[in-house]
Steps between C-alpha positions, in 0.01 A plus 500: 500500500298775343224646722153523281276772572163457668152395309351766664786757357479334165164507508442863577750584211275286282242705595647794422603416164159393448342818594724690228435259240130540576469897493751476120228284418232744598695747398508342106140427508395848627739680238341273203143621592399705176388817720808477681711505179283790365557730810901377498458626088396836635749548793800426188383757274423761822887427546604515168341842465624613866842468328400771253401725794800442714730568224285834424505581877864485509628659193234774495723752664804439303265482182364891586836623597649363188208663294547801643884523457391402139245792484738771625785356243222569197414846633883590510510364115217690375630842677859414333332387169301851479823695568738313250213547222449865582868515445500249213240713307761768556791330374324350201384896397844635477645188349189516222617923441857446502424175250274740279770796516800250373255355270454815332836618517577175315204563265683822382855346455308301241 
């Protein structure tokens, strides 16, 4: 035959279960007080916007170094730009003259 457990062990667990029933029900009362739900509104958004911070905190580095690799690749284009149109304004001269000196040459075969 089964052995049952004590009253006073049953009892005691009773108890217990009764004490954490009684703080959830605290617990539910205390979280539906309206200045407890306002401050609980503030600590959200104070996270909400603490995930904007983190992420800036984190990727700040990355984001300067990546600016700055940026910032050198734009200097190197404007010193190559300037020296391909120096040598473009060149090139476009003598092709203009030797366009004007077949042009006339043509003229005259007219």
């Amino acid at each position: 035959m089964a052995k049952h457990r004590p009253i006073e062990e049953r009892m005691a667990e009773l108890q217990a279960q009764m004490s954490v029933l009684q703080a959830k029900q605290n617990k539910k009362q205390i979280n539906s007080d309206p200045k407890v739900k306002a401050i609980d509104k503030k600590i959200n958004e104070l996270n909400k916007m603490a995930l904007k911070w983190k992420r800036w905190n984190k990727e700040a580095e990355q984001k300067v170094s990546d600016f700055e690799a940026r910032v050198a690749e734009w200097v190197s284009r404007g010193e190559q730009a300037e020296a391909w149109l120096a040598q473009y304004q060149q090139d476009l001269a003598a092709l203009k003259e030797e366009r004007n000196l077949i042009a006339n040459e043509v003229a005259k075969g007219m």
